[in-house]
C-alpha positions as CSV (number, residue, x, y, z in Angstrom):
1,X,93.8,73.4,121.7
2,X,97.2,72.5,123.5
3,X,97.7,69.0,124.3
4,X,96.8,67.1,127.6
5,X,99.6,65.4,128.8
6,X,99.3,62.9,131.5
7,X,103.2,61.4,132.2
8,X,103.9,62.2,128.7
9,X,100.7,60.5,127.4
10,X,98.4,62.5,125.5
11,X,94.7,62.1,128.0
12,X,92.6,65.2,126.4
13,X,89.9,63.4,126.4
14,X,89.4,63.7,130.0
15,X,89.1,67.0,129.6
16,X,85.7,66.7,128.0
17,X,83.9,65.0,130.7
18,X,81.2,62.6,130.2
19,X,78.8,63.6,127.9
20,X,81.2,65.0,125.4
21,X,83.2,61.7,125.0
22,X,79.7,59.7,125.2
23,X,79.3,62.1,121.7
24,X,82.7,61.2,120.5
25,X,82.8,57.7,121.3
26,X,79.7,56.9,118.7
27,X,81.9,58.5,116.1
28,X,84.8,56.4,116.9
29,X,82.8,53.4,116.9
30,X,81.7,54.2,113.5
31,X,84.7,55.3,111.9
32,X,86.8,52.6,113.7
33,X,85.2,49.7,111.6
34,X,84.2,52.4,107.7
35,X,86.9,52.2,106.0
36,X,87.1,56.1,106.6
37,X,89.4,56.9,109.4
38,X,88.5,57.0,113.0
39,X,91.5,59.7,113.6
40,X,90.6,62.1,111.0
41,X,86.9,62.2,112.8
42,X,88.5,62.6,116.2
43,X,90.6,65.7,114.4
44,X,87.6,67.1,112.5
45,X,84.3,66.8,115.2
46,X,86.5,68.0,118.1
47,X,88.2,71.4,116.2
48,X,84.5,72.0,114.5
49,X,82.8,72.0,118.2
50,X,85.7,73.8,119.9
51,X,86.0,71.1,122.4
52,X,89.5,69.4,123.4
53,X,91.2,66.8,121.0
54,X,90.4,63.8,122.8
55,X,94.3,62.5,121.9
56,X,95.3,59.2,120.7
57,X,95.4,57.5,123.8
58,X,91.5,58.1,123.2
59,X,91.6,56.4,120.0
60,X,93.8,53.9,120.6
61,X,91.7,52.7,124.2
62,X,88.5,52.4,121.9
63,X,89.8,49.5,119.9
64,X,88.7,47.5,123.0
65,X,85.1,48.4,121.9
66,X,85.9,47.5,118.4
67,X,86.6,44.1,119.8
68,X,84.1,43.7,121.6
69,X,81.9,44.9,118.6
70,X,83.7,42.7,115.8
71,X,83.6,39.4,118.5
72,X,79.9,39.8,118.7
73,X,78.9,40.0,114.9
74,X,81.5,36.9,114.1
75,X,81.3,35.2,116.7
76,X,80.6,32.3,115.0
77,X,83.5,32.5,112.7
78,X,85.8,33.5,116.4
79,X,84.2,30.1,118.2
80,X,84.7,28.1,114.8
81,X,88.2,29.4,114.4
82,X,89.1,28.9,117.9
83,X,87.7,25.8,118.7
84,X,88.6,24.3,115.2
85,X,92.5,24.9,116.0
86,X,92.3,23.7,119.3
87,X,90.6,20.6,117.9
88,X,92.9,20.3,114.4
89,X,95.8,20.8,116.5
90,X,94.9,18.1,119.0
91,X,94.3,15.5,116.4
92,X,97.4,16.7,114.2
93,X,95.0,17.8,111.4
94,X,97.0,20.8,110.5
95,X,95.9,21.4,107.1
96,X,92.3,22.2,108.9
97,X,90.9,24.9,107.5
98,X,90.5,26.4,111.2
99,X,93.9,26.0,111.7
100,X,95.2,27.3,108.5
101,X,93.2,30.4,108.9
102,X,94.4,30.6,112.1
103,X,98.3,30.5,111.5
104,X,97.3,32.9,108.9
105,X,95.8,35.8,110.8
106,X,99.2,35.2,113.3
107,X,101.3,35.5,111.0
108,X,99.4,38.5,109.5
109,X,99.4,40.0,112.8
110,X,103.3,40.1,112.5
111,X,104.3,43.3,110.8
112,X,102.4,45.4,112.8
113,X,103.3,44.3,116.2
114,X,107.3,45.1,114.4
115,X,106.1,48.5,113.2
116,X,104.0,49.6,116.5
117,X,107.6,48.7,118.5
118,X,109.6,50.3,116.0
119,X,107.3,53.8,116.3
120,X,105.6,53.3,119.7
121,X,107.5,56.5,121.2
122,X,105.8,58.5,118.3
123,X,102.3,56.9,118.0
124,X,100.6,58.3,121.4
125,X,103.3,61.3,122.4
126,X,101.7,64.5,122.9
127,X,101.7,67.3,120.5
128,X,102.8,64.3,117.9
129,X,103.5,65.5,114.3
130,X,101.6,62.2,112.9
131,X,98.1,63.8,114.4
132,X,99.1,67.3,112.1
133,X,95.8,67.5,110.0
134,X,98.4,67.8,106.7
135,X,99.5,64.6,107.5
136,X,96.1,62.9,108.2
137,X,94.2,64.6,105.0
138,X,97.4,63.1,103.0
139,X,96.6,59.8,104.0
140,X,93.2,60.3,103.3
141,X,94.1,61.1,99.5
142,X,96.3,58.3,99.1
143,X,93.8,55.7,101.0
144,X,91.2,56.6,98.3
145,X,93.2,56.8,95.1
146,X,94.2,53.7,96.4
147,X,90.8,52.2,97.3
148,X,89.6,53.5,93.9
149,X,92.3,51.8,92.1
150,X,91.2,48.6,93.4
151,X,87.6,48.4,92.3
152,X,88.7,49.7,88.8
153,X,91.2,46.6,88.4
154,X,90.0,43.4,90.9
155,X,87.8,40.9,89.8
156,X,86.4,39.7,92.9
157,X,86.6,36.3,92.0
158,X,88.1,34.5,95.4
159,X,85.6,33.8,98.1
160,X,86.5,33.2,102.1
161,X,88.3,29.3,101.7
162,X,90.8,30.2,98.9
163,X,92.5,32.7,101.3
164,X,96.1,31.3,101.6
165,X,98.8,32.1,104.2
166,X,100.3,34.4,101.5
167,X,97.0,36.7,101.3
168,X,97.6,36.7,105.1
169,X,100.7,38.6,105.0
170,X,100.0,40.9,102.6
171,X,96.7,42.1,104.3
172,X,98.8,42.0,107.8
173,X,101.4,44.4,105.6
174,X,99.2,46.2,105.0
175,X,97.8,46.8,108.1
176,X,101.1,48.2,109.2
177,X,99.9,51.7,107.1
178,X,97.0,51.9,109.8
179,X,99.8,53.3,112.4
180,X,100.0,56.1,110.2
181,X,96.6,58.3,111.2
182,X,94.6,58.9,108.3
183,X,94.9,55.6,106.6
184,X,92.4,53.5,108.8
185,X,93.5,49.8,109.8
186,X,90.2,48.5,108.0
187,X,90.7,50.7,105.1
188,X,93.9,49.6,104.4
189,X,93.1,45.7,104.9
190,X,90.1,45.5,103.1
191,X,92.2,47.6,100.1
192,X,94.3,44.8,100.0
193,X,91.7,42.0,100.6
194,X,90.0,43.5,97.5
195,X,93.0,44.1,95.2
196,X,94.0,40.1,96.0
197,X,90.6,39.1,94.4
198,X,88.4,38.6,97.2
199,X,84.7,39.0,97.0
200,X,83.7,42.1,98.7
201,X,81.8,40.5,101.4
202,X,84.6,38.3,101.9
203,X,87.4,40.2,101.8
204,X,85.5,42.8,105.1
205,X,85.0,39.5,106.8
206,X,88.5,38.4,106.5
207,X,89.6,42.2,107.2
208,X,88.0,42.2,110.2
209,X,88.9,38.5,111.4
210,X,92.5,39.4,110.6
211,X,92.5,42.7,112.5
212,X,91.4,41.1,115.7
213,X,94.6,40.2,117.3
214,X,96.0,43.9,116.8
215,X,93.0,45.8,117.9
216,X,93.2,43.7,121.3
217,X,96.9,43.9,121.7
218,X,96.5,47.7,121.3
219,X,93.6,48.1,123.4
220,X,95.4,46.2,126.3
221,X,98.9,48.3,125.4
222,X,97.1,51.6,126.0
223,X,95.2,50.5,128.8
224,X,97.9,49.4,130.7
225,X,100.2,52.7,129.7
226,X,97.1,54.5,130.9
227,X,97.4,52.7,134.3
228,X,100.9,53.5,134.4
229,X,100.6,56.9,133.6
230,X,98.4,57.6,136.5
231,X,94.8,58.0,135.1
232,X,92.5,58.8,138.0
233,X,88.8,57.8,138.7
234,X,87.1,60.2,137.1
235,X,89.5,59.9,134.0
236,X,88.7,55.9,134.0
237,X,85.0,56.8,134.0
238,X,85.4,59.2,131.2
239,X,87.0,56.2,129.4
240,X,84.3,53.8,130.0
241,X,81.3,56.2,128.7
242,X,83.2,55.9,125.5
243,X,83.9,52.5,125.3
244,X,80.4,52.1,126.1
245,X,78.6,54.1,123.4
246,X,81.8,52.9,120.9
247,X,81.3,49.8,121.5
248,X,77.1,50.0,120.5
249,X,77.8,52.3,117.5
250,X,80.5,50.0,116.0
251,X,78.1,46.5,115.9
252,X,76.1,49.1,113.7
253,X,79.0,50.2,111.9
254,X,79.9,46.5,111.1
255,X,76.0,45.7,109.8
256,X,76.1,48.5,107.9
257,X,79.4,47.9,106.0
258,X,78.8,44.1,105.2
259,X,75.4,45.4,103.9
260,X,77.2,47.6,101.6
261,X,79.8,45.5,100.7
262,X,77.4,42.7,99.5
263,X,75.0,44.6,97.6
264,X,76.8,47.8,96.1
265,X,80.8,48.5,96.3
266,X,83.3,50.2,98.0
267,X,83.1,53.6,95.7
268,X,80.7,55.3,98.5
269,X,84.0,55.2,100.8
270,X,85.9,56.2,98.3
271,X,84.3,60.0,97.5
272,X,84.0,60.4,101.0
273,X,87.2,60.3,101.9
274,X,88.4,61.7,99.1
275,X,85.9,64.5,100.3
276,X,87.5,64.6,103.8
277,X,91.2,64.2,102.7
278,X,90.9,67.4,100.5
279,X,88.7,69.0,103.4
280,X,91.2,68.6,105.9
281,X,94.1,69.6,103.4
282,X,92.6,72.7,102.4
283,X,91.5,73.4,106.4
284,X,95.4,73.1,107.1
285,X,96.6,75.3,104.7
286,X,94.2,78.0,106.0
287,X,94.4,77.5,109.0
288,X,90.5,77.1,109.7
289,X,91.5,74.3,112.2
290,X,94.7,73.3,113.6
């Protein structure tokens, strides 16, 4: 279906009404946090169901309830962290853990506040070329290859206090990739966190502590943008029945992926999206969804 356009900001999702994006927002909440792409579900459920893409203003506004969910479950590594800079900085301890950890998820959070700038014209646009299913089942491919490629060749030798300031930049580099749909931000940072030698348990934890910064800044960007675009009542209300269910169905999403990654691996991710990539590659070239 054609785009919903609301000042140039793509709002299909109020379209759906209620009880459609209470549906869609578990499935955000899910994918949001699995390694497996939250776009490439909000592509996929949408076109199978005949209902409205939701947009990625849709997307994009449910990172708030990824917060919210990823706060919740660490919250005691987000009070140690906080409290422990504030503390280190006050008493000029800066080689604190707390505080290292700290600088290091800033400076991680860098490159993709750079790259979101650089493309933020593109990112939410309607009718936008980076939400073509080609383009998503690609990055699909490539984040499993890639995913793959790290459990075949890391160790997973380094637990959470050996991360340096270093590791932080590359995961935060990495993150940048997540602006492309398809890829997933957690995907693509616990890749890296697992092909720098982290433990698997380890390297989610510090995928999701990393990624905290970002997923509010862009909760808060789209917010406001929707405010400024002129998003009525009723479109607000939409909005909040999916941050709502999001928000419940990505604390489950989180319990079920540190589960996973402490007893098993990361190769269940891997065939799935494998799976999906080729699934939505083959649907674009036939045209059974567009």
């Amino acid at each position: 279906m054609a785009a919903v356009c609301t000042n140039g900001i793509d709002t299909g999702f109020t379209a759906l009404g209620m009880g459609k994006v209470a549906i869609l927002g578990v499935f955000q909440g899910i994918t949001e946090l699995l390694p497996i792409s939250s776009t490439a579900h909000m592509r996929i459920i949408p076109a199978l169901l005949g209902w409205q893409d939701p947009g990625a203003a849709f997307s994009a506004a449910m990172q708030m309830a990824a917060l919210v969910a990823v706060v919740t479950y660490f919250r005691r590594d987000v009070l140690d962290l906080v409290f422990g800079s504030l503390m280190a900085l006050r008493e000029r301890r800066f080689d604190a853990p707390p505080l290292r950890l700290g600088f290091g998820i800033l400076l991680g959070t860098l490159p993709i506040v750079v790259g979101g700038l650089l493309l933020k014209d593109v990112l939410n646009a309607c009718g936008s070329s980076l939400r073509e299913l080609w383009v998503i089942g690609l990055a699909c491919v490539v984040m499993a290859v890639l995913l793959a490629a790290t459990e075949w060749t890391s160790r997973h030798a380094r637990d959470f206090s050996q991360i340096t300031l270093k590791d932080a930049l590359l995961v935060g580099l990495a993150q940048v990739g997540a602006l492309i749909p398809g890829v997933s931000r957690s995907g693509s940072t616990l890749t890296m966190a697992l092909f720098l030698g982290l433990k698997r348990d380890d390297a989610a934890r510090f995928s999701f502590l990393l990624g905290l910064p970002a997923i509010l800044g862009a909760g808060l960007k789209e917010v406001v943008e929707l405010h400024h675009a002129g998003l009525d009542a009723e479109g607000w209300m939409v909005l909040g029945v999916g941050l709502v269910t999001a928000s419940l169905s990505a604390f489950v999403a989180i319990w079920s992926l540190m589960r996973i990654m402490e007893r098993f691996s990361a190769w269940p991710f891997v065939y799935y999206r494998l799976a999906l990539g080729l699934f939505l590659l083959a649907s674009a070239a036939t045209g059974f969804m567009n």
